[in-house]
C-alpha positions in Angstrom: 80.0 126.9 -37.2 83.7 127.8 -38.4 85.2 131.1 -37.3 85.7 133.0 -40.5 87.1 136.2 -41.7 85.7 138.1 -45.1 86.9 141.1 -46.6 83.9 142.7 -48.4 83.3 144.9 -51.3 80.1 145.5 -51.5 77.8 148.2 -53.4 73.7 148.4 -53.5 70.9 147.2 -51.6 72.0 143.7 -52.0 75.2 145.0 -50.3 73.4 145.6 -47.5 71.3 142.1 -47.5 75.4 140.4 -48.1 76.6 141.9 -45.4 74.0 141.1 -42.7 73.5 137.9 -44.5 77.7 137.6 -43.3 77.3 138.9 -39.9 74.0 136.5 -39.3 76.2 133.4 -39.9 79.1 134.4 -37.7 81.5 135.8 -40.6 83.8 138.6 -38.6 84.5 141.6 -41.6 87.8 143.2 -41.1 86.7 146.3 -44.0 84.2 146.8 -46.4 85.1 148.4 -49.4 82.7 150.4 -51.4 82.1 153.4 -53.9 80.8 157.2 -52.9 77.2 157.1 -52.0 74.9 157.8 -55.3 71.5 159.8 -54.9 70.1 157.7 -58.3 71.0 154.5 -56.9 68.1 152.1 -55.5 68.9 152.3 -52.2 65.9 150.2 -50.6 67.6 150.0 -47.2 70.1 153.2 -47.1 73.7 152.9 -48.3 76.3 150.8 -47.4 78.4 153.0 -45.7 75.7 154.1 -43.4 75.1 150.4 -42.5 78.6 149.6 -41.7 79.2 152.7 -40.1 76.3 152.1 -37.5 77.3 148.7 -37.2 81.6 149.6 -36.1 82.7 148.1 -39.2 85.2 149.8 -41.3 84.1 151.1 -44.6 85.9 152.5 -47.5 85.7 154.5 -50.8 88.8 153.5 -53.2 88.5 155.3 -56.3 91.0 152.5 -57.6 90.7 149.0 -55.2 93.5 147.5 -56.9 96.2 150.3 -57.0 98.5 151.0 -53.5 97.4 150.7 -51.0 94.8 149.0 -50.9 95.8 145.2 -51.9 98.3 145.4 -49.0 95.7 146.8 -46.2 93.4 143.6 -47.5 96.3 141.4 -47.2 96.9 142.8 -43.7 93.4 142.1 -42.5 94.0 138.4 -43.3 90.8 137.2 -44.8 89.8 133.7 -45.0 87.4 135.1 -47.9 86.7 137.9 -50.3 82.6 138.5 -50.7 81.7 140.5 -53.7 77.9 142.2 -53.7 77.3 144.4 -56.9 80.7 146.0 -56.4 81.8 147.6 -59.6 85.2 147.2 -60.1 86.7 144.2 -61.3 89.3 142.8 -58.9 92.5 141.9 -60.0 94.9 138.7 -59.4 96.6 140.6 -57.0 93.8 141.0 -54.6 92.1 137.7 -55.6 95.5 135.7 -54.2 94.9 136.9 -50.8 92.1 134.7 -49.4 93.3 131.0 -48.8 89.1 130.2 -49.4 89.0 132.0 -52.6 86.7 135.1 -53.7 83.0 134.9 -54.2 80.8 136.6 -56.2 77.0 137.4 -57.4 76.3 138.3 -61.3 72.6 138.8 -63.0 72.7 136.8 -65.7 72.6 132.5 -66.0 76.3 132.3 -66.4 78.1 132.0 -68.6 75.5 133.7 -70.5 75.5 137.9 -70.3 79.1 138.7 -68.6 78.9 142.3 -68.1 76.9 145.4 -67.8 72.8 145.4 -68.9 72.4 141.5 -68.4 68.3 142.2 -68.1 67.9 144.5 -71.2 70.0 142.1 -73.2 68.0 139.5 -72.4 65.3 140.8 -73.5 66.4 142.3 -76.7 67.5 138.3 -77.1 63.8 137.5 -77.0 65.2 134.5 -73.7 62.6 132.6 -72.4 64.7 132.5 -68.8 66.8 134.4 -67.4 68.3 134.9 -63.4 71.2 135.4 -61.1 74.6 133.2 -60.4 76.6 132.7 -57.4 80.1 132.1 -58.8 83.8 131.8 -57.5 85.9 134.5 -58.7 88.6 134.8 -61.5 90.4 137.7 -63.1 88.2 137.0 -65.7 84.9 139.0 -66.4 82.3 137.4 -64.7 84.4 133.8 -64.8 84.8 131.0 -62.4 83.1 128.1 -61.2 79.3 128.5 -60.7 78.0 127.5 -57.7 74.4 128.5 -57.8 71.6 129.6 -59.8 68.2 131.0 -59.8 66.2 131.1 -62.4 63.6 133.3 -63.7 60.9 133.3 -66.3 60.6 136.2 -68.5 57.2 137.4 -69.0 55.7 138.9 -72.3 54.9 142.1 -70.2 58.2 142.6 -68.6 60.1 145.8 -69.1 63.9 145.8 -67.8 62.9 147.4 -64.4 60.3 145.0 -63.7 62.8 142.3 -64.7 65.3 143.3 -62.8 63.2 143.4 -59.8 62.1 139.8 -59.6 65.9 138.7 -60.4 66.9 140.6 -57.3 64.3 139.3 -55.0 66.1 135.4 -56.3 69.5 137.3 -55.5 68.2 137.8 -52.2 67.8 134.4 -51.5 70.6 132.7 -52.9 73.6 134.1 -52.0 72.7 134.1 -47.9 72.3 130.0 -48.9 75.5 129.9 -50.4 77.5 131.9 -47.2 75.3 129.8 -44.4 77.5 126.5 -46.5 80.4 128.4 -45.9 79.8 129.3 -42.4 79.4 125.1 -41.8 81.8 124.5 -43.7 80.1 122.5 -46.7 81.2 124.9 -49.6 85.0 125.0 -50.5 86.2 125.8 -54.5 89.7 123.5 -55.2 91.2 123.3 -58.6 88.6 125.3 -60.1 86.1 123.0 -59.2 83.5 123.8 -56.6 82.8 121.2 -53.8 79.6 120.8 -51.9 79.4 118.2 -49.0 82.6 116.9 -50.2 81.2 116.4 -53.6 82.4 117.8 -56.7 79.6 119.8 -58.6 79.3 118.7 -62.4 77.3 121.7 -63.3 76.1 124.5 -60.7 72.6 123.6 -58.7 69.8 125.9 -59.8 66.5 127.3 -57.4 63.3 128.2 -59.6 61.9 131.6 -58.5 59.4 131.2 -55.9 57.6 133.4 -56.8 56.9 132.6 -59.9 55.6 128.3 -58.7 53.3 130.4 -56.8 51.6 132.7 -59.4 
């Protein structure tokens, strides 16, 4: 397993399930950035900062990421990588530059379909048949960069955005700890905007069906 440092920004439950998901395969995390705690946000496992705090790690609330001083304290840490779990700023090239290994992030939506906010309602005001989560390397574009993996996820005639949103999180879950255990051994790289598994360059980004959903 490779000795790797990632700088994290990191928001939610599936903050939480990143970061141990991190510390599980041997990742060391210099900081964690995140936002004030929220009382209205679905916090299935207590907050991020709480986590990190019982854990030693640092943990912080920029109210801008990308304004002084914060791209120079990341650049100081020296990450290898930059993790991004349902953090809600967009970084910017700045920031992005730091990490020789590039910047990684997960979005709700098939991409390129749904950059942006409400991915779940708008898919179902679209009347999609599908819809699910993507693993992607990070640009300063919305929601750009090379796909690396996707899950997807029927839409049922009953669903709601809530209960949507739900099952598209329990896929989160699984595939973004899949994609940092190929970074942690080294299979996973992103060169030239292309993404590389196994040496291989990906022609379109692999996709898991919800298991949940094979088994109903």
């Amino acid at each position: 397993m490779i000795s790797l440092r990632a700088v994290v920004f990191a928001y939610h439950n599936m903050g939480i399930v990143g970061i141990r998901a991190l510390l599980d395969s041997g990742f060391a995390i210099p900081m964690v950035l995140s936002h004030a705690d929220d009382p209205g946000e679905n916090r299935w496992f207590g907050s991020v900062t709480e986590f990190c705090r019982e854990r030693g790690i640092p943990v912080f609330s920029p109210k801008d990421v990308n304004a002084p001083p914060w791209p120079g304290r990341i650049r100081e840490s020296q990450p290898d990588l930059l993790f991004s779990f349902y953090y809600r700023s967009m970084l910017k090239k700045e920031i992005l530059e730091i990490p020789p290994l590039g910047a990684m992030n997960l979005h709700g939506s098939l991409l390129p379909k749904y950059r942006g906010l409400r991915t779940h309602q708008r898919v179902l005001e679209a009347g999609d048949p599908v819809h699910g989560a993507s693993v992607h390397f990070v640009t300063p574009e919305l929601d750009g960069g090379p796909v690396v993996l996707q899950a997807r996820v029927p839409v049922r005639d009953d669903d709601d955005e809530a209960r949507l949103a739900a099952r598209v999180l329990a896929q989160e879950h699984r595939i973004y700890p899949e994609c940092i255990g190929w970074f942690a051994t080294g299979r996973l790289a992103c060169r030239d905007g292309r993404v590389f598994l196994d040496g291989r360059a990906l022609e379109a980004p692999l996709v898991r069906e919800a298991q949940d959903e094979l088994a109903a």
